[in-house]
LUMLUMDREN-2810 file (N, C-alpha, C; in Angstrom, 1 decimal):
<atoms>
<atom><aa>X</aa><ch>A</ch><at>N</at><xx>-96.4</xx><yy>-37.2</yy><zz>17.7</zz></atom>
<atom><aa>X</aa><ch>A</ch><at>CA</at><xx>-97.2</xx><yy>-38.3</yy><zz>18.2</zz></atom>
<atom><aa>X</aa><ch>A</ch><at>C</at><xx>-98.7</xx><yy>-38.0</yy><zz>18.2</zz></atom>
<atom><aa>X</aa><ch>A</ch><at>N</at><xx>-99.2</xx><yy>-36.9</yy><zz>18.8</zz></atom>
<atom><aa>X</aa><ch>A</ch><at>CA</at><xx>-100.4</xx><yy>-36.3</yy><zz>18.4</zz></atom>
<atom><aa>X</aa><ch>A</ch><at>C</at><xx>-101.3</xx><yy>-36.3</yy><zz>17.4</zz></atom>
<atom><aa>X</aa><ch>A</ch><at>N</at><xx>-99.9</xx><yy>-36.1</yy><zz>16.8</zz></atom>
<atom><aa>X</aa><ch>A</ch><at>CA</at><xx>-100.7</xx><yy>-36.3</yy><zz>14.9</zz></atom>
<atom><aa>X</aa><ch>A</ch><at>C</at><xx>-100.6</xx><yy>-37.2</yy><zz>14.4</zz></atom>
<atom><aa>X</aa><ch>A</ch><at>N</at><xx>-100.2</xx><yy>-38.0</yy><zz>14.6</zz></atom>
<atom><aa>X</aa><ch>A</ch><at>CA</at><xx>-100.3</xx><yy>-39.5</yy><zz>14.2</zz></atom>
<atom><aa>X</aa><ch>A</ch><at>C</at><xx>-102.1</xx><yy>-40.2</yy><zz>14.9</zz></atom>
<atom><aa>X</aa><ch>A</ch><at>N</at><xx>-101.7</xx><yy>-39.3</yy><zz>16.1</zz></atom>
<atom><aa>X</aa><ch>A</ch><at>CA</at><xx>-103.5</xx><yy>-40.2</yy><zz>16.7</zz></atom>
<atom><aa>X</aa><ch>A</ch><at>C</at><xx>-104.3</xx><yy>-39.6</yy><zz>16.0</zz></atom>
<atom><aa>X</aa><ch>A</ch><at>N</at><xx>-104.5</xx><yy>-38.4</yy><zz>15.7</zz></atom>
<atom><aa>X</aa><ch>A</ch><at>CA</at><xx>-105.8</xx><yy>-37.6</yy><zz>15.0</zz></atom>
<atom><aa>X</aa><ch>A</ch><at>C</at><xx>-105.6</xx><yy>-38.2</yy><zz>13.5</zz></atom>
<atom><aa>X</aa><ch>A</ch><at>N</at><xx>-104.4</xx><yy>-38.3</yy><zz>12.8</zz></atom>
<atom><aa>X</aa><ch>A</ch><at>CA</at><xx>-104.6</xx><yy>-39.6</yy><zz>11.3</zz></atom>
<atom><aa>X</aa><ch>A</ch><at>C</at><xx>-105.5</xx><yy>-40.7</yy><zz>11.6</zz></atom>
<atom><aa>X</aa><ch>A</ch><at>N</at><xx>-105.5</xx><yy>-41.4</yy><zz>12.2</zz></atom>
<atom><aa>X</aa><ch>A</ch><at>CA</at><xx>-105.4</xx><yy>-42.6</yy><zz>12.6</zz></atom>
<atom><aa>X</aa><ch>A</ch><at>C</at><xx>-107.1</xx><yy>-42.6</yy><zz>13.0</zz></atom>
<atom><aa>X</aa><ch>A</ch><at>N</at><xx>-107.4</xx><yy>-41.3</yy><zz>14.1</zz></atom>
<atom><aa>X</aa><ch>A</ch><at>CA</at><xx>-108.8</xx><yy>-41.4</yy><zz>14.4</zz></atom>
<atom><aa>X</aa><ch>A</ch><at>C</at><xx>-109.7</xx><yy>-40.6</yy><zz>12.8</zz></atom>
<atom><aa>X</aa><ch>A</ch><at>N</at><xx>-108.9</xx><yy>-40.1</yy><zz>12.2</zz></atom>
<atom><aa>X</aa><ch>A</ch><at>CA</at><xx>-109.9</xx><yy>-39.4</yy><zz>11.0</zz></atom>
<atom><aa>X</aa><ch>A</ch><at>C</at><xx>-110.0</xx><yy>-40.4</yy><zz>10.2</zz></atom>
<atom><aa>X</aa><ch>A</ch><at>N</at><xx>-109.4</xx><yy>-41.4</yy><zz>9.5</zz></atom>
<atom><aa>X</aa><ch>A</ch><at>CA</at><xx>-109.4</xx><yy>-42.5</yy><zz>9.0</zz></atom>
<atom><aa>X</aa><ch>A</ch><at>C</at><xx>-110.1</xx><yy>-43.6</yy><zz>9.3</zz></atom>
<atom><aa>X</aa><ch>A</ch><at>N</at><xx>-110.2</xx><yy>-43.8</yy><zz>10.7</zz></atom>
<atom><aa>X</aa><ch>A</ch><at>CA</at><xx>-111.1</xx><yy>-44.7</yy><zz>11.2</zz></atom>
<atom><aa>X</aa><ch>A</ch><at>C</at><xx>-112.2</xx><yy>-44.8</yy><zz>11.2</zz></atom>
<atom><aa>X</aa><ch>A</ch><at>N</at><xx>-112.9</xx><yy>-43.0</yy><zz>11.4</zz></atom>
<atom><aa>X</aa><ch>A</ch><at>CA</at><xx>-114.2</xx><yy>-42.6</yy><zz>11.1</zz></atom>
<atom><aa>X</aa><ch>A</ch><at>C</at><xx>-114.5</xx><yy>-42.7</yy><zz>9.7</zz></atom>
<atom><aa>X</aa><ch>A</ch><at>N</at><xx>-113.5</xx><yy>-41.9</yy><zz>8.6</zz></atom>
<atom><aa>X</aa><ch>A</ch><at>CA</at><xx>-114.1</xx><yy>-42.5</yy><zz>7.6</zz></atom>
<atom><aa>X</aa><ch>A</ch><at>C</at><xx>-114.2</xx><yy>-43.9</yy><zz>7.0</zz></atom>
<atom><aa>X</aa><ch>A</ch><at>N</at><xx>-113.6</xx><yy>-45.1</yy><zz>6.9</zz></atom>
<atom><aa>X</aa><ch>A</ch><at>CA</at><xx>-113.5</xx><yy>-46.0</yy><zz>6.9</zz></atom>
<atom><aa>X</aa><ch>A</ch><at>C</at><xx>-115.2</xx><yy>-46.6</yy><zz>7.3</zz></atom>
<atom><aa>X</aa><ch>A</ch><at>N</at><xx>-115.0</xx><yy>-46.3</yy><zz>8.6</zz></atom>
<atom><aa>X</aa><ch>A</ch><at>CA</at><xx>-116.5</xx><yy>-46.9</yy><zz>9.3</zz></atom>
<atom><aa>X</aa><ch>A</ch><at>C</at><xx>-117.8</xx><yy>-46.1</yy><zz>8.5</zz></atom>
<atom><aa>X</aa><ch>A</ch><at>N</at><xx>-117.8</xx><yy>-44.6</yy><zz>8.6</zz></atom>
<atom><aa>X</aa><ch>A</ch><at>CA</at><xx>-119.0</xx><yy>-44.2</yy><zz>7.6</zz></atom>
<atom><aa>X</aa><ch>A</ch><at>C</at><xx>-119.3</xx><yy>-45.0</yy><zz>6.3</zz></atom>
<atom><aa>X</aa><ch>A</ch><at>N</at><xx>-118.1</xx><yy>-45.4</yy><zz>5.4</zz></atom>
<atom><aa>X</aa><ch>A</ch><at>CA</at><xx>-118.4</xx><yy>-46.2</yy><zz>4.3</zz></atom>
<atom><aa>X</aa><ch>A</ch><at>C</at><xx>-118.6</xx><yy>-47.3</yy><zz>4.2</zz></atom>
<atom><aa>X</aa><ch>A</ch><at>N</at><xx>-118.0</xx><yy>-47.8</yy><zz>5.2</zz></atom>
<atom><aa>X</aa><ch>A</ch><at>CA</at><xx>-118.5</xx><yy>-49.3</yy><zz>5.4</zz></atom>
<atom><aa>X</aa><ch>A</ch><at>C</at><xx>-120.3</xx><yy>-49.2</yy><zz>6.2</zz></atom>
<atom><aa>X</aa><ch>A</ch><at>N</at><xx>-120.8</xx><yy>-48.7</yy><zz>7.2</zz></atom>
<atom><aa>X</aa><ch>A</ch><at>CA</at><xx>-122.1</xx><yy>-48.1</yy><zz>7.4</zz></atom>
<atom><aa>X</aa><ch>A</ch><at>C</at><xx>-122.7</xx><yy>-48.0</yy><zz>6.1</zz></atom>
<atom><aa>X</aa><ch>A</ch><at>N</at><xx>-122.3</xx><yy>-47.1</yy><zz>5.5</zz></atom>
<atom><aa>X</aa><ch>A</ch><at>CA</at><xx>-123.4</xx><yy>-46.7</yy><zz>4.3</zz></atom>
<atom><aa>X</aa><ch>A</ch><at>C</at><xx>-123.6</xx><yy>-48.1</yy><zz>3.0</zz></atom>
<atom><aa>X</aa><ch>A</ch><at>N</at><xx>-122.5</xx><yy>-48.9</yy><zz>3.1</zz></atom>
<atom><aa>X</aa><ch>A</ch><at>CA</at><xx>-122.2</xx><yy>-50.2</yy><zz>2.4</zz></atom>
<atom><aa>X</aa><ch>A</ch><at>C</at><xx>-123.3</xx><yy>-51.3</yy><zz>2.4</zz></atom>
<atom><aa>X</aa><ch>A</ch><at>N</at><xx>-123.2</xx><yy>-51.2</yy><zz>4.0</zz></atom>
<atom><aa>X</aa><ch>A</ch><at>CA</at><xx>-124.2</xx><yy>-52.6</yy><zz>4.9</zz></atom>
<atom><aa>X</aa><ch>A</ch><at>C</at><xx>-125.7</xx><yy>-51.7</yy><zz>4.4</zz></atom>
<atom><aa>X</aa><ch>A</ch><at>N</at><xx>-126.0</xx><yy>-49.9</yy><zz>4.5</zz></atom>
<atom><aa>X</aa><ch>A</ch><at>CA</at><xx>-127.2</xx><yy>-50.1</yy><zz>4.8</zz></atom>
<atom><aa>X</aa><ch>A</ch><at>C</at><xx>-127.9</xx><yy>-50.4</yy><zz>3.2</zz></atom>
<atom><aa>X</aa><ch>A</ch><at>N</at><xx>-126.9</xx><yy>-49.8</yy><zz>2.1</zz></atom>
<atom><aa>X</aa><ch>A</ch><at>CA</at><xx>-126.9</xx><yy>-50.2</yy><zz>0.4</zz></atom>
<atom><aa>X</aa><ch>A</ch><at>C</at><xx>-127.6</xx><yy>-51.5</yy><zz>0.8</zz></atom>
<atom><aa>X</aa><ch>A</ch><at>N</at><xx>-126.5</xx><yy>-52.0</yy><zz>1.1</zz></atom>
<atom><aa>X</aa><ch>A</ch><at>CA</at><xx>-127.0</xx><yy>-53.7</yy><zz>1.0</zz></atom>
<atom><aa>X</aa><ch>A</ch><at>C</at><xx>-127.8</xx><yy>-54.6</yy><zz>1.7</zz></atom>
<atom><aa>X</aa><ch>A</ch><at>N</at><xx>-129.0</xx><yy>-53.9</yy><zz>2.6</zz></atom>
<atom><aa>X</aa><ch>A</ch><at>CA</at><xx>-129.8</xx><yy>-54.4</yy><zz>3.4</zz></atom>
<atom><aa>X</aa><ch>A</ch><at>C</at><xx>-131.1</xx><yy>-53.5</yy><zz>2.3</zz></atom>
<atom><aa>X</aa><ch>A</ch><at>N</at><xx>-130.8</xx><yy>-52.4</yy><zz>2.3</zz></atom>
<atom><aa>X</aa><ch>A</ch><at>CA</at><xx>-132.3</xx><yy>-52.0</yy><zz>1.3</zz></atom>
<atom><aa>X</aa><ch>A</ch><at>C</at><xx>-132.3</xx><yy>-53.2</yy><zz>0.0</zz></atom>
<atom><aa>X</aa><ch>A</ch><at>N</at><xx>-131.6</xx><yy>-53.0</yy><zz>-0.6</zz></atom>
<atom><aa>X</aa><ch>A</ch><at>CA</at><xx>-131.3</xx><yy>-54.1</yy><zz>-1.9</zz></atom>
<atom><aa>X</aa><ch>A</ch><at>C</at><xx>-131.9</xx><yy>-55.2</yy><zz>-1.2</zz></atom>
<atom><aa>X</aa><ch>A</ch><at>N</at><xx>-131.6</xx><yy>-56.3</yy><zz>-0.2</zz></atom>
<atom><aa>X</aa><ch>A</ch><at>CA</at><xx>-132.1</xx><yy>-57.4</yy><zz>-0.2</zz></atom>
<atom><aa>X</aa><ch>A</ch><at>C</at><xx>-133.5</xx><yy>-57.5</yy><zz>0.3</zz></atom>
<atom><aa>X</aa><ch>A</ch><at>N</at><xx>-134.0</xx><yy>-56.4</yy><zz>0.5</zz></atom>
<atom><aa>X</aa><ch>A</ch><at>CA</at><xx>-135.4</xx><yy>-56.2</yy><zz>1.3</zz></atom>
<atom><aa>X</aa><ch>A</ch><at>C</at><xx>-136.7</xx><yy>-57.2</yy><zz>0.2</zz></atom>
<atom><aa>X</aa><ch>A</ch><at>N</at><xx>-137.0</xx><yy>-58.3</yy><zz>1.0</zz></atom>
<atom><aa>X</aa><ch>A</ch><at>CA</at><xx>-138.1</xx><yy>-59.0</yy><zz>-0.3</zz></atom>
<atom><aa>X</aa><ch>A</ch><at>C</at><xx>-139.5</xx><yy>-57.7</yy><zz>-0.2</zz></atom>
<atom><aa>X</aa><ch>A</ch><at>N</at><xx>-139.3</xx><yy>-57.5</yy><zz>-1.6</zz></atom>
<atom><aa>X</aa><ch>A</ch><at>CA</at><xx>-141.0</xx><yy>-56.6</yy><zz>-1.1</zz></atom>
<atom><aa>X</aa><ch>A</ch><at>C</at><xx>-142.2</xx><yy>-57.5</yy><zz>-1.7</zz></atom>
<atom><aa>X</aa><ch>A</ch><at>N</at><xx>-143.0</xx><yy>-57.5</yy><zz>-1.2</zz></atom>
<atom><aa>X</aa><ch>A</ch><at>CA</at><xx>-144.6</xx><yy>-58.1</yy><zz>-1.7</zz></atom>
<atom><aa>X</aa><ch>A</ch><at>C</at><xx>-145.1</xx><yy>-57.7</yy><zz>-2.7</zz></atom>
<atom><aa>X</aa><ch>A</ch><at>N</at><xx>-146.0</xx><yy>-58.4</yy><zz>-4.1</zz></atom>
<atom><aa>X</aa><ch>A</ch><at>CA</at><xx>-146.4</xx><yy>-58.1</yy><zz>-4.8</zz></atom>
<atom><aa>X</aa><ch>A</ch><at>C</at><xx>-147.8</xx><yy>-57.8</yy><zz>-4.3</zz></atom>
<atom><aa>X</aa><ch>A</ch><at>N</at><xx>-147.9</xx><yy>-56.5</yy><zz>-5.2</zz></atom>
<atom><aa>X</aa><ch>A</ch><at>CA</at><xx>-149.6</xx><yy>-56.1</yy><zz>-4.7</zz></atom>
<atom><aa>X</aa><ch>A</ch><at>C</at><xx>-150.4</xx><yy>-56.9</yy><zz>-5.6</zz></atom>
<atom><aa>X</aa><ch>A</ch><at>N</at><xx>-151.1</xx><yy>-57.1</yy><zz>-4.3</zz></atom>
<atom><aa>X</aa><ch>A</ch><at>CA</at><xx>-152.7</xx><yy>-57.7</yy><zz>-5.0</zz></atom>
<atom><aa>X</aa><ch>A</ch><at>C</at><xx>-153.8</xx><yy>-56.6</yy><zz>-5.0</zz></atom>
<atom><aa>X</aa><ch>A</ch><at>N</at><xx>-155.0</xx><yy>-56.9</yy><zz>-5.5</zz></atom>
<atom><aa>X</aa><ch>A</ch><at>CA</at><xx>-156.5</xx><yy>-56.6</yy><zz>-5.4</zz></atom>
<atom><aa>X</aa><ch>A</ch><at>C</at><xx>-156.6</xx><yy>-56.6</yy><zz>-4.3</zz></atom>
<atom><aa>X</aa><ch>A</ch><at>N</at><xx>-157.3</xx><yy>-55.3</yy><zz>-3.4</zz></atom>
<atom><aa>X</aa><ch>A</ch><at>CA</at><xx>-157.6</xx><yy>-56.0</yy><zz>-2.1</zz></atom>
<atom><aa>X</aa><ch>A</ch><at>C</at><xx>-158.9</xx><yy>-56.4</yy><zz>-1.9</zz></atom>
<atom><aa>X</aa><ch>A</ch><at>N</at><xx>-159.9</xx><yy>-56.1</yy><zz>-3.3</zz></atom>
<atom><aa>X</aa><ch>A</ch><at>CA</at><xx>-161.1</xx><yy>-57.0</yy><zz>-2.8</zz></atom>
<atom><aa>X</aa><ch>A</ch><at>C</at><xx>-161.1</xx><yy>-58.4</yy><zz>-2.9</zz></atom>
<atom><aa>X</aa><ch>A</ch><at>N</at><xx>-159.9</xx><yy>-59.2</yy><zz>-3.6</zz></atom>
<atom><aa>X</aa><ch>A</ch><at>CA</at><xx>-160.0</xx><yy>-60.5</yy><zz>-3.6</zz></atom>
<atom><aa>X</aa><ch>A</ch><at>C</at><xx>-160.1</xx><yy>-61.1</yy><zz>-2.4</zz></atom>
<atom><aa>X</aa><ch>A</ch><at>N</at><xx>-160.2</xx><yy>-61.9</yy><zz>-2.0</zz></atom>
<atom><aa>X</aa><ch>A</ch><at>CA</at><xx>-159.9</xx><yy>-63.3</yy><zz>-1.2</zz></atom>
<atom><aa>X</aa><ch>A</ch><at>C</at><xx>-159.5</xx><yy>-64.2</yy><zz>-0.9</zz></atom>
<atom><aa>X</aa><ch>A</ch><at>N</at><xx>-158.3</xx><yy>-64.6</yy><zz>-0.5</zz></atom>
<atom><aa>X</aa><ch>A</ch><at>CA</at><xx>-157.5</xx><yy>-65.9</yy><zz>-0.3</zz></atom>
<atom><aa>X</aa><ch>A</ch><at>C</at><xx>-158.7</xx><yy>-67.5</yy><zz>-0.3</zz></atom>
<atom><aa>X</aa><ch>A</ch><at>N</at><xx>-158.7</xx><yy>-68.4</yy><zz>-0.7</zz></atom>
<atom><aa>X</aa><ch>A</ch><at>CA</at><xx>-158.7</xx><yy>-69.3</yy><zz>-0.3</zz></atom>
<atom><aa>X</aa><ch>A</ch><at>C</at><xx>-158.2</xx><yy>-70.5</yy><zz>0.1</zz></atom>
<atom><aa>X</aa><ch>A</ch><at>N</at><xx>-158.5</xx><yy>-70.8</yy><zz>1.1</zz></atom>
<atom><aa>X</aa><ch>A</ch><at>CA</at><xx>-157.7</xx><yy>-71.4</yy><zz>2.3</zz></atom>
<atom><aa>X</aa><ch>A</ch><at>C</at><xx>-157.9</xx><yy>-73.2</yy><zz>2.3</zz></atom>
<atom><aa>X</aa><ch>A</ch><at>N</at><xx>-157.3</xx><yy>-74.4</yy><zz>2.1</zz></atom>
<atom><aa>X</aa><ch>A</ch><at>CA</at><xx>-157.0</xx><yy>-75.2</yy><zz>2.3</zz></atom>
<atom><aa>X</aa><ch>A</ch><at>C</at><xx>-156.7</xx><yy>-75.8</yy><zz>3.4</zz></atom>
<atom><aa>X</aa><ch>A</ch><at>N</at><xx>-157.7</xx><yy>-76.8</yy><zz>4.1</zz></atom>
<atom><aa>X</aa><ch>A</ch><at>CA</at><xx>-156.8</xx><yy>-77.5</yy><zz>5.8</zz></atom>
<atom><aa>X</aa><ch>A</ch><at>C</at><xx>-156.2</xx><yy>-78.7</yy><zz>5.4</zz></atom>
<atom><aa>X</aa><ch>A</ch><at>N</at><xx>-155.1</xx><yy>-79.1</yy><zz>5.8</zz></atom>
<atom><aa>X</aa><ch>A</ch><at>CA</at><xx>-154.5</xx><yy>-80.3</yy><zz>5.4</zz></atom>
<atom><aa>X</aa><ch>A</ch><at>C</at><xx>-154.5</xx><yy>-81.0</yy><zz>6.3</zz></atom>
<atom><aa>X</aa><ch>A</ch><at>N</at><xx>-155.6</xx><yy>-82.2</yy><zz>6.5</zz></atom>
<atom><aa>X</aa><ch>A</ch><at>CA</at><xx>-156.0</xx><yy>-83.2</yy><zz>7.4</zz></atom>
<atom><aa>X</aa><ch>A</ch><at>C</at><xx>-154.9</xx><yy>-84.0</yy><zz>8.1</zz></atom>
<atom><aa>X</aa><ch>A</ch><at>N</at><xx>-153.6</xx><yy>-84.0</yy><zz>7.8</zz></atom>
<atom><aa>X</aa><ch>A</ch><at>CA</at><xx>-152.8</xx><yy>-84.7</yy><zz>8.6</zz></atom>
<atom><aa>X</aa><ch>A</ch><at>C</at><xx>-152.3</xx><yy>-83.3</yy><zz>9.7</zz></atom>
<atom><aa>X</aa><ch>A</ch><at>N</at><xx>-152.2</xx><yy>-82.4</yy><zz>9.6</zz></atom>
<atom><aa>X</aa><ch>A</ch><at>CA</at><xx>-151.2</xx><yy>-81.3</yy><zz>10.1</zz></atom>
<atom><aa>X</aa><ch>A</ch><at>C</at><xx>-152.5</xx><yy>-80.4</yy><zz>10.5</zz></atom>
<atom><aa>X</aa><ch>A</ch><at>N</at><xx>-153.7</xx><yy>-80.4</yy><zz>10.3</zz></atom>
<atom><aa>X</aa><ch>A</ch><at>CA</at><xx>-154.8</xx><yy>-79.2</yy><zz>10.6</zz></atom>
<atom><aa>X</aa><ch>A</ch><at>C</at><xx>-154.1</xx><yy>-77.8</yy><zz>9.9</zz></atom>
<atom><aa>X</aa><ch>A</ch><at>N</at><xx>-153.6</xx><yy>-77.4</yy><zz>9.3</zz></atom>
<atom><aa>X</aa><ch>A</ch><at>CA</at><xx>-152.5</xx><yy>-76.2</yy><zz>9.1</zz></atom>
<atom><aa>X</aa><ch>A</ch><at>C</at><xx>-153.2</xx><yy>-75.7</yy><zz>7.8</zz></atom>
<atom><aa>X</aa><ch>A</ch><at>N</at><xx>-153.6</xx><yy>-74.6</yy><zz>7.8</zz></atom>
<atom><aa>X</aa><ch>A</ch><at>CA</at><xx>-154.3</xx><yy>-73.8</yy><zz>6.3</zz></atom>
<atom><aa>X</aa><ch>A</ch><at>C</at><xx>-153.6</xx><yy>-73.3</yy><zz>5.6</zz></atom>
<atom><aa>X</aa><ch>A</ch><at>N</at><xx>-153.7</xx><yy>-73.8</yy><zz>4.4</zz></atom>
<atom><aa>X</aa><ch>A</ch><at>CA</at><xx>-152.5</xx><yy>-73.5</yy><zz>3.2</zz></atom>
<atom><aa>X</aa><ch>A</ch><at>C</at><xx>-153.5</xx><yy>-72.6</yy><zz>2.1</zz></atom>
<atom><aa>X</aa><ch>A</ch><at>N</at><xx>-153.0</xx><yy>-71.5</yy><zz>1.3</zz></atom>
<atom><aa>X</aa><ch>A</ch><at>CA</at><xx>-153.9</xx><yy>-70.9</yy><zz>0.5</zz></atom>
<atom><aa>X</aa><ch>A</ch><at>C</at><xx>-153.8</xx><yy>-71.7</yy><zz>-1.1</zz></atom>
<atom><aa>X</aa><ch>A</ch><at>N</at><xx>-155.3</xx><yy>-71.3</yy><zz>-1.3</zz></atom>
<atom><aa>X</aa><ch>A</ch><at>CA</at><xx>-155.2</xx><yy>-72.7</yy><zz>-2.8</zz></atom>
<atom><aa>X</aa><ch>A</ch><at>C</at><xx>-155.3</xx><yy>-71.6</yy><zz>-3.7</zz></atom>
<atom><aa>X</aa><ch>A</ch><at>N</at><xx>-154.2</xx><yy>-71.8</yy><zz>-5.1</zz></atom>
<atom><aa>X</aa><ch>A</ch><at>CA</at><xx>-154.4</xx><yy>-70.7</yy><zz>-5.7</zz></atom>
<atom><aa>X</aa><ch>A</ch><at>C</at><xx>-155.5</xx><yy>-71.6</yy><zz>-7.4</zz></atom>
</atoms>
């Protein structure tokens, strides 16, 4: 009976480590990264008179 619990718990751990390492594969992967810009440029900025809200004009 013993050794049925220590199968059962060694399996479980592995199981869970690769499913862990699965999710974190697949959270780096979906990560949006930003395109670099110049950082001397400057955005310019748009107000849109219904909403006051600044949108960048490219």
């Amino acid at each position: 009976m013993l050794f049925a619990k220590v199968v059962t718990v060694i399996i479980a751990g592995v199981l869970t480590v690769l499913t862990a390492r699965r999710v974190m594969n697949e959270l780096n992967a979906a990560k949006v990264r930003a395109k670099p810009r110049e950082p001397n440029t400057v955005t310019k900025l748009r107000q849109d008179p219904a909403t006051g809200i600044y949108y960048p004009v490219e």
